[in-house]
mmCIF file of the C-alpha atoms, coordinates in Angstrom:
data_MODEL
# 
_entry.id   MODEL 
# 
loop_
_atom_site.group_PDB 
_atom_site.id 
_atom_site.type_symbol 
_atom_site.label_atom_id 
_atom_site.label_alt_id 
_atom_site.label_comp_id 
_atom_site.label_asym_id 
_atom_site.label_entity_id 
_atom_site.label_seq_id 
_atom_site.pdbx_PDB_ins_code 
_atom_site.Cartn_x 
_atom_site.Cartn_y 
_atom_site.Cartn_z 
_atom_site.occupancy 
_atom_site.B_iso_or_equiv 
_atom_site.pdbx_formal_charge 
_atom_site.auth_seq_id 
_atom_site.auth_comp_id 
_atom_site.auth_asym_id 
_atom_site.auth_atom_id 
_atom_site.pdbx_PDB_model_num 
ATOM 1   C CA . UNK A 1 1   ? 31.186 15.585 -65.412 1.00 0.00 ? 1   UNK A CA 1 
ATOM 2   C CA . UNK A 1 2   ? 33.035 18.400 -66.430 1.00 0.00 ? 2   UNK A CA 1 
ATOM 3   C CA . UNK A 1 3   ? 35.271 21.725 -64.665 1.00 0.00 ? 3   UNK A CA 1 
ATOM 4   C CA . UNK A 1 4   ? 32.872 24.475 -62.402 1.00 0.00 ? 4   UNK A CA 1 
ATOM 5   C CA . UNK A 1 5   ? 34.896 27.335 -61.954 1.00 0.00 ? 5   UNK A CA 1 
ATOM 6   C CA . UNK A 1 6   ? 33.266 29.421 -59.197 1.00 0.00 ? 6   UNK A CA 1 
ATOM 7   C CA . UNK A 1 7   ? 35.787 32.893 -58.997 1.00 0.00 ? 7   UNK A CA 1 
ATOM 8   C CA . UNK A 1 8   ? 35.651 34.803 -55.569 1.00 0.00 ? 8   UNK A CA 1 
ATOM 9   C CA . UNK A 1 9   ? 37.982 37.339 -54.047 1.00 0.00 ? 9   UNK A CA 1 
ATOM 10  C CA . UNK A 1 10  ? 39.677 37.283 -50.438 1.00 0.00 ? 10  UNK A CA 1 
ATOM 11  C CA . UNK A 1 11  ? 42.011 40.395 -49.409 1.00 0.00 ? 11  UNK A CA 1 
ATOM 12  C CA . UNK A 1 12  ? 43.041 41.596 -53.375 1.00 0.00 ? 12  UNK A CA 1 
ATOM 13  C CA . UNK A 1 13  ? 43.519 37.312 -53.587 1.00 0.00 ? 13  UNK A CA 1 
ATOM 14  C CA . UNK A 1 14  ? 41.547 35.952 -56.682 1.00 0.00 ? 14  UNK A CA 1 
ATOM 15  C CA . UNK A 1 15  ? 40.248 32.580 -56.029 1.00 0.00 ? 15  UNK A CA 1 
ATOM 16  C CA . UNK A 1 16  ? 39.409 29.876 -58.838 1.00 0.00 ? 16  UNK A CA 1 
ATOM 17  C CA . UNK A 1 17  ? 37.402 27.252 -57.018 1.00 0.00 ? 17  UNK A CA 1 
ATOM 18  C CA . UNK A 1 18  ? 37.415 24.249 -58.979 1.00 0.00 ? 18  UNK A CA 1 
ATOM 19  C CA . UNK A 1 19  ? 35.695 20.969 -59.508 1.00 0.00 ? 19  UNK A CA 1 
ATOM 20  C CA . UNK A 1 20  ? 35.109 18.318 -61.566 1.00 0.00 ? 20  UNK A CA 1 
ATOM 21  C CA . UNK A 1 21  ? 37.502 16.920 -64.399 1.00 0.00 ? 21  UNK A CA 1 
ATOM 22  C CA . UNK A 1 22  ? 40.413 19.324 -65.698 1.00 0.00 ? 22  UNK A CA 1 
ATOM 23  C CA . UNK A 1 23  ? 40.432 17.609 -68.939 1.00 0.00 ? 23  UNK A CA 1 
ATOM 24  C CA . UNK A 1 24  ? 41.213 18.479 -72.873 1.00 0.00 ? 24  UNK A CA 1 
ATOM 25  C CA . UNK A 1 25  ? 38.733 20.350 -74.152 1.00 0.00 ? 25  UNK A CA 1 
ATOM 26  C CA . UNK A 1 26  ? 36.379 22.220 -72.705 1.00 0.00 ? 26  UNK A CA 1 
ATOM 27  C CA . UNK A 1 27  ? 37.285 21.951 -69.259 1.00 0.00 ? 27  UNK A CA 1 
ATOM 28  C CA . UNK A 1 28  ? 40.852 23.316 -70.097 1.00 0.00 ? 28  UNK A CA 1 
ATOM 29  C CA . UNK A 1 29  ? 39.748 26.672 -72.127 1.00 0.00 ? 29  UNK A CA 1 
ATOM 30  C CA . UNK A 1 30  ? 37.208 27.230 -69.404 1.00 0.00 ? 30  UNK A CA 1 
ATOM 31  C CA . UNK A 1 31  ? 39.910 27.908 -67.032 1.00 0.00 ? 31  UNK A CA 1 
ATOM 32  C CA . UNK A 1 32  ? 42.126 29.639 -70.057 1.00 0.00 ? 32  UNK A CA 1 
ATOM 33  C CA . UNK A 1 33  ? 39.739 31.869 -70.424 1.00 0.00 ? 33  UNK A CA 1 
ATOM 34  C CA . UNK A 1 34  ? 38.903 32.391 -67.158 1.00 0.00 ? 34  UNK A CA 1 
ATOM 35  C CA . UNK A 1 35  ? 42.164 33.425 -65.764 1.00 0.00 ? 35  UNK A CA 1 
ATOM 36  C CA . UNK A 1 36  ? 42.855 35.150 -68.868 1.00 0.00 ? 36  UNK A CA 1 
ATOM 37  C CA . UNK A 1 37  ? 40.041 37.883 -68.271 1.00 0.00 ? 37  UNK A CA 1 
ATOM 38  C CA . UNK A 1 38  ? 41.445 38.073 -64.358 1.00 0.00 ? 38  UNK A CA 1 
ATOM 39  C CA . UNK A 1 39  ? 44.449 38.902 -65.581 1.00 0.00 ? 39  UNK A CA 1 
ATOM 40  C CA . UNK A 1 40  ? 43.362 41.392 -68.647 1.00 0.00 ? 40  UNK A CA 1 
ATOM 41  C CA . UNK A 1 41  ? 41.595 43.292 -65.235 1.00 0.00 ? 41  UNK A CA 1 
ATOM 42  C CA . UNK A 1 42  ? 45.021 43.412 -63.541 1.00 0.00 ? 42  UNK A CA 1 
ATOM 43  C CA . UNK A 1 43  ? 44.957 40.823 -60.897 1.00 0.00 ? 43  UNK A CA 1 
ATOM 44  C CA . UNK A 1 44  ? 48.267 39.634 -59.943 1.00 0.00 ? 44  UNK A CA 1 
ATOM 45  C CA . UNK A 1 45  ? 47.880 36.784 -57.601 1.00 0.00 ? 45  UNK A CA 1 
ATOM 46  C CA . UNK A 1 46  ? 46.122 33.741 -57.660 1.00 0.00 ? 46  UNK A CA 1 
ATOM 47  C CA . UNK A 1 47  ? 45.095 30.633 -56.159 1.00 0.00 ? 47  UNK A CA 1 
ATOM 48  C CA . UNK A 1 48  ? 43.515 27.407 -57.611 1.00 0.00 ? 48  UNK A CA 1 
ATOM 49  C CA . UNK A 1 49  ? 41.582 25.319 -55.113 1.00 0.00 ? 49  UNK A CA 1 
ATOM 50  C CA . UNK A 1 50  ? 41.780 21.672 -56.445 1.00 0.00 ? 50  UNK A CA 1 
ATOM 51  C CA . UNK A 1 51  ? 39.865 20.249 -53.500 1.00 0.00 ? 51  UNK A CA 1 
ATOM 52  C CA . UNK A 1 52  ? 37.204 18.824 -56.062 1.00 0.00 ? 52  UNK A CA 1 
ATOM 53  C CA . UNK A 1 53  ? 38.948 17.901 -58.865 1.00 0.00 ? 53  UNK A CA 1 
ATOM 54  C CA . UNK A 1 54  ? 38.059 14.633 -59.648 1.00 0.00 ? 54  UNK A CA 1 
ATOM 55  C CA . UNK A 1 55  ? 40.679 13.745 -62.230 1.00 0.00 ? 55  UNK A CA 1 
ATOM 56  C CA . UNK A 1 56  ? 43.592 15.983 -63.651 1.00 0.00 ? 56  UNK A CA 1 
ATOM 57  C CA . UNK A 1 57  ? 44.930 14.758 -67.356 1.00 0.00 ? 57  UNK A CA 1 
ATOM 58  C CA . UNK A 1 58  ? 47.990 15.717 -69.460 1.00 0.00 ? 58  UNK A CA 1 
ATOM 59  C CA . UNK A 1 59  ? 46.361 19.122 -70.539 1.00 0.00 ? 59  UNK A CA 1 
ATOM 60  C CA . UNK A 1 60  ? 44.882 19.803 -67.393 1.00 0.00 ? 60  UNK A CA 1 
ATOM 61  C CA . UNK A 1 61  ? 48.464 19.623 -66.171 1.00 0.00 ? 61  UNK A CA 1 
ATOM 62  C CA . UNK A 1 62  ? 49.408 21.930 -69.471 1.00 0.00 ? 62  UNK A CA 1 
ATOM 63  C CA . UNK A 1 63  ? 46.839 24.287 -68.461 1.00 0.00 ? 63  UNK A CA 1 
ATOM 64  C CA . UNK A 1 64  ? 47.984 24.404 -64.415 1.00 0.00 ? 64  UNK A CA 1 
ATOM 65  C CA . UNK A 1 65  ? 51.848 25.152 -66.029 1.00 0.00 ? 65  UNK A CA 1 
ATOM 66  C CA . UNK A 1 66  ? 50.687 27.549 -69.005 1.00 0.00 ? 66  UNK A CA 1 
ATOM 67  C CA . UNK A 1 67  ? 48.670 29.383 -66.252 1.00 0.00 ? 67  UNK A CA 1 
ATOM 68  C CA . UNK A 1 68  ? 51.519 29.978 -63.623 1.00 0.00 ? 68  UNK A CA 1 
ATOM 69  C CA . UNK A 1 69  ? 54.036 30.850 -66.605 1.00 0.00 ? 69  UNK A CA 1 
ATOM 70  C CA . UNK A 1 70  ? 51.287 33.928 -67.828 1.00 0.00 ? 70  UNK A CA 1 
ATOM 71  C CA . UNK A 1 71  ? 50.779 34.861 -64.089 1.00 0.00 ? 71  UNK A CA 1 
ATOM 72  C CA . UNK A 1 72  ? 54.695 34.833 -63.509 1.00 0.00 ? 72  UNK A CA 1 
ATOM 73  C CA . UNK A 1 73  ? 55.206 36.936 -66.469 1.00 0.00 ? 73  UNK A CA 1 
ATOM 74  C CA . UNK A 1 74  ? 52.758 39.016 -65.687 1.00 0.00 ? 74  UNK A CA 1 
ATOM 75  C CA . UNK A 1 75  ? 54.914 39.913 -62.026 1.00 0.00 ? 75  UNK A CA 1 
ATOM 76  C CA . UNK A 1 76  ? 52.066 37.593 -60.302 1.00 0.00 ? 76  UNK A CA 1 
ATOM 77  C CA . UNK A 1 77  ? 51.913 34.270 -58.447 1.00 0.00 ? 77  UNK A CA 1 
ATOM 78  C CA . UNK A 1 78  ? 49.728 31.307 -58.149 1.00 0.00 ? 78  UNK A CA 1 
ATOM 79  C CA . UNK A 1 79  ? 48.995 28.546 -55.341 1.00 0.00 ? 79  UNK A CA 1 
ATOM 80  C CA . UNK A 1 80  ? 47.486 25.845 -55.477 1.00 0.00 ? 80  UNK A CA 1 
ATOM 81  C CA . UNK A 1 81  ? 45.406 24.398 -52.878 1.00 0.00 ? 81  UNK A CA 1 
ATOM 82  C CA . UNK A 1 82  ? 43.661 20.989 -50.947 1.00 0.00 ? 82  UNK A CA 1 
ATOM 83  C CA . UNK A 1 83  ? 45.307 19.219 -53.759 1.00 0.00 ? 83  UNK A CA 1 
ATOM 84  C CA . UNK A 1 84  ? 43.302 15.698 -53.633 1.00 0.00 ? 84  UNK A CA 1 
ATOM 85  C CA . UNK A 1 85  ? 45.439 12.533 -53.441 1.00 0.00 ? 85  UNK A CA 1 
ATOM 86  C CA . UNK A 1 86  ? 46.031 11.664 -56.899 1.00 0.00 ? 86  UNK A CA 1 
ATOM 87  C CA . UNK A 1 87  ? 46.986 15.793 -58.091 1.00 0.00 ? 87  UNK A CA 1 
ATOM 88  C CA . UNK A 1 88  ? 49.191 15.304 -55.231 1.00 0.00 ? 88  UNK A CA 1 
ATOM 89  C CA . UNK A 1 89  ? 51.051 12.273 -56.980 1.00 0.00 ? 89  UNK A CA 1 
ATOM 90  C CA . UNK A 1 90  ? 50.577 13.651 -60.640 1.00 0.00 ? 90  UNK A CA 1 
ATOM 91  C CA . UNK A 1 91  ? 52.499 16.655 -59.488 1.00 0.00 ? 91  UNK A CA 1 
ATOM 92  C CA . UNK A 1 92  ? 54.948 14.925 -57.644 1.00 0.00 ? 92  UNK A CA 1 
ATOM 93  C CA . UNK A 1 93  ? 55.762 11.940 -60.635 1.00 0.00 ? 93  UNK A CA 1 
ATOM 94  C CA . UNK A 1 94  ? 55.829 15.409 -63.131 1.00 0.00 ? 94  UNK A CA 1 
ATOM 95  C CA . UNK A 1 95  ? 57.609 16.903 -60.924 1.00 0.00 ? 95  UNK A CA 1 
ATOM 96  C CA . UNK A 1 96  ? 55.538 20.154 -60.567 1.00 0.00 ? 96  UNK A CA 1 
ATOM 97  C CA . UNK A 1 97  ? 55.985 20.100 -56.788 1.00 0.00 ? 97  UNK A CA 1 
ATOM 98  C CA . UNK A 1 98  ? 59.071 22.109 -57.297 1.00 0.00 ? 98  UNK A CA 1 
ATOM 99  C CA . UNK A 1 99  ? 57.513 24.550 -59.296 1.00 0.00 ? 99  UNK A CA 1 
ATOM 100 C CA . UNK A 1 100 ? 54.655 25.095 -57.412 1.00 0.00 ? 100 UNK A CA 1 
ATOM 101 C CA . UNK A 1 101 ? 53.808 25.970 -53.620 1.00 0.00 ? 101 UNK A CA 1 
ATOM 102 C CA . UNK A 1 102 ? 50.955 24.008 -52.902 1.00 0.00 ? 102 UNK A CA 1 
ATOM 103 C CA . UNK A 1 103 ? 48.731 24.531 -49.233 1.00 0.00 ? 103 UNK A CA 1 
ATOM 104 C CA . UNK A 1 104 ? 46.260 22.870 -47.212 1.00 0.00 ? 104 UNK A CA 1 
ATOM 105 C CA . UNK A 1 105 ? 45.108 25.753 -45.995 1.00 0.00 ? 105 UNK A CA 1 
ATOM 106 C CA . UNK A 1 106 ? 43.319 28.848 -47.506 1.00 0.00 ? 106 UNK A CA 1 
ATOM 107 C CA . UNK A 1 107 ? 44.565 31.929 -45.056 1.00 0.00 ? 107 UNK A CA 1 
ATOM 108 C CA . UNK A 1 108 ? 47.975 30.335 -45.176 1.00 0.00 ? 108 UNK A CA 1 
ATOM 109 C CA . UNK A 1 109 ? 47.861 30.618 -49.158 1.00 0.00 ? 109 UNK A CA 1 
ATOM 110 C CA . UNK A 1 110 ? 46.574 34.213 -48.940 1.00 0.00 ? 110 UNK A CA 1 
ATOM 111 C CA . UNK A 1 111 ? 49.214 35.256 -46.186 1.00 0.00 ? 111 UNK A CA 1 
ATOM 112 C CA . UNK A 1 112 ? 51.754 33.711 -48.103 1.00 0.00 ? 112 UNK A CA 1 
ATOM 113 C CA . UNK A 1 113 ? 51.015 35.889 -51.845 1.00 0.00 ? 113 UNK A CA 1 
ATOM 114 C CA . UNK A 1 114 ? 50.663 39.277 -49.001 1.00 0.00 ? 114 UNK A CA 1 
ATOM 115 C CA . UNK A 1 115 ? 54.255 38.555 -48.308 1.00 0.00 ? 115 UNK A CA 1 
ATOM 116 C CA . UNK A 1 116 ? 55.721 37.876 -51.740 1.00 0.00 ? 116 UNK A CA 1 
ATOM 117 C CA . UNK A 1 117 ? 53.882 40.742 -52.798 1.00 0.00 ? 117 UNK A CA 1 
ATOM 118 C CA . UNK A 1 118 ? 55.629 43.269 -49.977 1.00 0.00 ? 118 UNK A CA 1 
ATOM 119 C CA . UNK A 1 119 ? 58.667 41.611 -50.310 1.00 0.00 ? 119 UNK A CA 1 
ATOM 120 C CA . UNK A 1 120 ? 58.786 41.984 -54.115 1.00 0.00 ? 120 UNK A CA 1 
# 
């Protein structure tokens, strides 16, 4: 199985829901690209939903970093959210947890990118 991106929008909040594999290849330039054209349209703030992601390899985990380095440059921010089990332990082993805030909760991820945003 491969990546579904399904792209919504809550509150100015772009939301990648994703599921399947993030894995080299296709899967990985999928999201590239889809972010990329969300952020050529001038949308600042992001979050992933990893609730279905099966399994999350090396450049899935390149992807997740390359994407929150062009958002941050770009004056934005990404979450990341209902990280499964395993995500959960890749990011802590890579230690990724520090870099990003992760949430179990959807209105708690948008609330939290409204206030960066007004405090910024």
């Amino acid at each position: 199985m491969s990546l579904n991106v399904k792209t919504r929008k809550v509150d100015g909040v772009i939301i990648l829901d994703l599921s399947g594999r993030l894995t080299i290849g296709e899967p990985v330039l999928l999201l590239r690209e889809t972010l990329r054209v969300q952020v050529n349209e001038g949308a600042r703030q992001y979050i992933l939903n990893l609730g279905d992601v099966s399994y999350i390899d090396s450049s899935g985990l390149g992807e997740l970093v390359a994407a929150y380095t062009t958002v941050r440059n770009k004056q934005g921010d990404v979450k990341l959210l209902n990280l499964t089990a395993k995500a959960k332990d890749l990011l802590q082993m890579t230690k990724l947890l520090t870099v990003f805030d992760v949430y179990e909760d959807e209105a708690k991820a948008i609330s939290s990118l409204k206030a960066s945003k007004t405090s910024a």
